[in-house]
MARVO-128837 format. One record per residue: residue in three letters; x, y, z of N, C-alpha, C in turn. Coordinates in steps of 0.1 Angstrom, whole numbers, plus 5000, padded with zeros to 4 digits. Atoms other than C-alpha are relative to their C-alpha. Layout:
ALAXYZXYZXYZ
...
This chain:
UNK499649904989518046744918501350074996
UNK498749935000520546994919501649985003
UNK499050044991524046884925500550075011
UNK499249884992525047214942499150005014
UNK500649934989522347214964499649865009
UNK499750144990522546954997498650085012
UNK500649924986519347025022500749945009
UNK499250044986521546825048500750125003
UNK499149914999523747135046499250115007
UNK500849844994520847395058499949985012
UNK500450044983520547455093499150005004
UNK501049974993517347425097500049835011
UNK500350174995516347085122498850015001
UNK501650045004513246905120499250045010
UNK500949974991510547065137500150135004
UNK500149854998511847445136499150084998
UNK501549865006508847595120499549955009
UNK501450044992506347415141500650045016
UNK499749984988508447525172500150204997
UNK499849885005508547905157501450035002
UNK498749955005512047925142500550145002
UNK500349874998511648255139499550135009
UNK500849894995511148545164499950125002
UNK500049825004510048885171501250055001
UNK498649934998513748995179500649944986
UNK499549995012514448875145500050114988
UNK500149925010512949135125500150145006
UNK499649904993513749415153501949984992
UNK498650035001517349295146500350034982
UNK499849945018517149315103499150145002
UNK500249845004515449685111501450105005
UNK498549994991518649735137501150044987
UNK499150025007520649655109500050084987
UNK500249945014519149805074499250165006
UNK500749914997517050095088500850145006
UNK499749874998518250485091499850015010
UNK500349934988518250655121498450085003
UNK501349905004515250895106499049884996
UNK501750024999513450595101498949955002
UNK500550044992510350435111499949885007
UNK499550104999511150155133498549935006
UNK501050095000508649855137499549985017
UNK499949994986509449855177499450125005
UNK500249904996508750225181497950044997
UNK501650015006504750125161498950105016
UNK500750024991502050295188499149875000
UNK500950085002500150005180498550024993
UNK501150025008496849905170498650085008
UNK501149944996493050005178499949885014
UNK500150094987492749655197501149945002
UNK499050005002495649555209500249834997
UNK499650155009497449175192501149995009
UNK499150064994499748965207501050024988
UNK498750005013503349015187500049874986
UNK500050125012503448785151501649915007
UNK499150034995506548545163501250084989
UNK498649955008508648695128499350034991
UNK499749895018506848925109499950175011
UNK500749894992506549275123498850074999
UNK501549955000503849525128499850044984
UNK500249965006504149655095499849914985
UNK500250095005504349385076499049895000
UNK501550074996501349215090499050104994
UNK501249915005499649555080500049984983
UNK500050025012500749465045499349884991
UNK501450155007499349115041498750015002
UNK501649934992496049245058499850054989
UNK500649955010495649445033500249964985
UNK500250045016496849305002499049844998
UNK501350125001494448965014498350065000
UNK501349915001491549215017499650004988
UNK500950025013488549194993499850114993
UNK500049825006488849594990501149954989
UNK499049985009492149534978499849934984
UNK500550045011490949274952499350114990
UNK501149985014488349454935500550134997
UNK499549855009490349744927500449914984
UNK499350075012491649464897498750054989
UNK501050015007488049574885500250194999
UNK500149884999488249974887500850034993
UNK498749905007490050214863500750105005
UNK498749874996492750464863499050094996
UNK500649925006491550654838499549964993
UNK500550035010490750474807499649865005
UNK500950144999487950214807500449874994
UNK499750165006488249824801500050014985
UNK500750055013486249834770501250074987
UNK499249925007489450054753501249924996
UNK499050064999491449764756500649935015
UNK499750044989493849594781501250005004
UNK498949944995496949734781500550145010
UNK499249854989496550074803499649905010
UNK499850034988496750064839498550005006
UNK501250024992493849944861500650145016
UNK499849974986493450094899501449915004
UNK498950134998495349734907501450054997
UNK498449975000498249814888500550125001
UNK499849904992498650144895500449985011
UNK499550044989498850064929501249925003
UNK498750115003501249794925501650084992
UNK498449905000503750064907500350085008
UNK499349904985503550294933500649945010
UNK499250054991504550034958501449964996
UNK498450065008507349904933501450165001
UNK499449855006508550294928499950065017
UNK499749944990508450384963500849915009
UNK499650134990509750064980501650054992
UNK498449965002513250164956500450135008
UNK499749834994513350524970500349935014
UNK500049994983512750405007501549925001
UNK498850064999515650135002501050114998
UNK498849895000518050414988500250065016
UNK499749904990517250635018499849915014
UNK499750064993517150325039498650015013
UNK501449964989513450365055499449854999
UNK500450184994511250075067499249994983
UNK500850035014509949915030498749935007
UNK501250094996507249725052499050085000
UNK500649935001505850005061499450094989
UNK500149955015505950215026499349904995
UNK500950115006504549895011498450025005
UNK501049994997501649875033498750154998
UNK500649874999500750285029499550004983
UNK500449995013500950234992499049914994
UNK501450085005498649944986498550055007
UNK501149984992496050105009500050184994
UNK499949894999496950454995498150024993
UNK501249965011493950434965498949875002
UNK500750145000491950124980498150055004
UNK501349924996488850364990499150054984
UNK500449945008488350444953498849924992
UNK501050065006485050374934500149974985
UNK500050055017484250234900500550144994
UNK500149915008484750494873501150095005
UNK499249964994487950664888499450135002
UNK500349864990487551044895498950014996
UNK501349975004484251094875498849895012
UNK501850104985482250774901500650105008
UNK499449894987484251024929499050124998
UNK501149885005482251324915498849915003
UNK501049945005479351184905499249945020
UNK499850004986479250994943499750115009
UNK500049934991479951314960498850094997
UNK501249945009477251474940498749915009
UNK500550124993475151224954499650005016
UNK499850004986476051234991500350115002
UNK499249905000476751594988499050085018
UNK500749964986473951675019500549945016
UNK499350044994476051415037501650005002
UNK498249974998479451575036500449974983
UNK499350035017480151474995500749855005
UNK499650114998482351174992501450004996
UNK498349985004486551134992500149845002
UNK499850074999487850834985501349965010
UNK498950014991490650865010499650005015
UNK500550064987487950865039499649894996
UNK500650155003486250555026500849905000
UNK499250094995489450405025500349975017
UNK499750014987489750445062499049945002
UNK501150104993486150325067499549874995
UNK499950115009486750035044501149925013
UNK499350104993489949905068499750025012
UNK500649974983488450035103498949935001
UNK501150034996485249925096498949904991
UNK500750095012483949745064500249865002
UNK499350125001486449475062499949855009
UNK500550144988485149115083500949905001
UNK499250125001488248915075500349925018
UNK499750034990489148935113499050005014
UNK501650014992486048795137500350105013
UNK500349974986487248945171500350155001
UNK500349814999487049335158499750034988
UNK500449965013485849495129501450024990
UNK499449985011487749605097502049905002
UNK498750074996491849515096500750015011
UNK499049944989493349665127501250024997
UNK499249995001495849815113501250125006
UNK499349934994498749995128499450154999
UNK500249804998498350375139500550064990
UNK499349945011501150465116499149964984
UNK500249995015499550355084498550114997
UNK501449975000496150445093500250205000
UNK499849865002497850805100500350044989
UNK500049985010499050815071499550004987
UNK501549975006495850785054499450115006
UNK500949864989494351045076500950114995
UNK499649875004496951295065499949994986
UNK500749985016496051245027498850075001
UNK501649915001492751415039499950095004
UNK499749884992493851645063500750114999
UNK499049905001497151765057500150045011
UNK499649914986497151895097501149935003
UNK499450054990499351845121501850024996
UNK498550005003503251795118500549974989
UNK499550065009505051685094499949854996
UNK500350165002504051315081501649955001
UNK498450094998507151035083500149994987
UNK499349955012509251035060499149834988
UNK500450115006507650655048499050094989
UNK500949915006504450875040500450084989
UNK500249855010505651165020500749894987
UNK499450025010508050885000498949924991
UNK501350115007504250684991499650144993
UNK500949845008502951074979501150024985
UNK499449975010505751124957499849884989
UNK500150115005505650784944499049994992
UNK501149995008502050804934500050094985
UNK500149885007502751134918500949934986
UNK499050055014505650984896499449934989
UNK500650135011503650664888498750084989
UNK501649945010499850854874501150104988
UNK499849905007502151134859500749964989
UNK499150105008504150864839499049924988
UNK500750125012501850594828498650044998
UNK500849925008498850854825500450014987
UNK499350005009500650924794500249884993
UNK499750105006501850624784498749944994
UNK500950055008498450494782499350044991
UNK500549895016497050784758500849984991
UNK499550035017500150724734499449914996
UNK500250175007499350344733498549994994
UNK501450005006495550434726499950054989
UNK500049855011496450704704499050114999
UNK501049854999494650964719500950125001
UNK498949905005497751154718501249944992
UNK499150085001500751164703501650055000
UNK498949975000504251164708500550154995
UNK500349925008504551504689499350105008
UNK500649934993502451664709500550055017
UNK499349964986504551644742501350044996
UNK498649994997507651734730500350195003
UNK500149834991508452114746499250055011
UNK500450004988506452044772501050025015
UNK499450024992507752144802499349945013
């Protein structure tokens, strides 16, 4: 054991978890505290499709984030590509990690500007969770496909993947997740209406940084390009 470290010293007493240590005015209180004025607070959520009793200490948006990263959608993105196929190796980026840098690369941004990371987190792992095998080419050849039925976007299917696919939770269909995230999927297809929250535009930029980065990266490491070839690029 550690000498430095005494659990008699922690405050917890026996039986705080099982009495819920933790409650909702806790994580109102760390957004109170860390969160900008501009930005989106967990209290202010409209809520869900059906409505949930409060978690005792996680908030709405952080519930939307385990929901979705315990989702089987989210899983089997570890199976889909970016761009370049399995069989090329196993060093470029899947769907999976892709996603996982955009949440990494926009969760720093929101912290600088001091916006809710619960929420950014949740928008980002659900940003690309609608996408099919084969990245844009299954998207094509899909919409090709269903083209008599409207074509096919992977940014609605993500919506009817967490609204309606998803069975983890028996007493409604898909995840029920907050209005705000779900909007923020909805304006990736739309673009109407107002201006998205600031969470949203900092998950768009984020994507943009990550594909525009390690797109690249993964063609040097293949050597389908090379270094030499980008330099004067503006």
């Amino acid at each position: 054991m550690n000498p430095r470290f005494n659990s008699a010293s922690l405050p917890i007493q026996h039986g705080d978890f099982g009495r819920g240590a933790a409650r909702d005015s806790d994580w109102k209180q760390r957004e109170a505290l860390l969160l900008a004025s501009y930005a989106m607070f967990g209290r202010d959520s409209e809520g869900r499709r059906y409505a949930e009793e409060p978690h005792p200490y996680r908030g709405p948006f952080q519930r939307d984030r385990d929901r979705i990263l315990h989702s089987s959608a989210f899983r089997r993105l570890s199976g889909k590509m970016q761009v370049f196929t399995g069989d090329m190796g196993d060093y470029h980026r899947t769907r999976l990690t892709h996603t996982q840098e955009v949440a990494t690369i926009a969760r720093t941004i929101g912290r600088v500007l001091r916006l809710n990371e619960d929420l950014i987190e949740a928008l980002a792992l659900v940003h690309d969770i609608g996408h099919p095998p084969y990245g844009h080419s299954g998207e094509d050849a899909l919409g090709e496909c269903l083209r008599d039925q409207g074509g096919f976007s992977h940014n609605r299917f993500a919506l009817t993947l967490v609204e309606e696919l998803e069975t983890r939770y028996t007493p409604y269909p898909g995840l029920n997740l907050s209005r705000e995230v779900l909007a923020g999927q909805d304006f990736r297809i739309t673009h109407d209406g107002a201006a998205p929250l600031l969470e949203v535009q900092v998950v768009d930029l984020a994507d943009s940084l990550a594909y525009n980065a390690h797109d690249v990266d993964d063609a040097l490491a293949l050597g389908l390009i090379q270094f030499q070839q980008l330099q004067g690029l503006e």
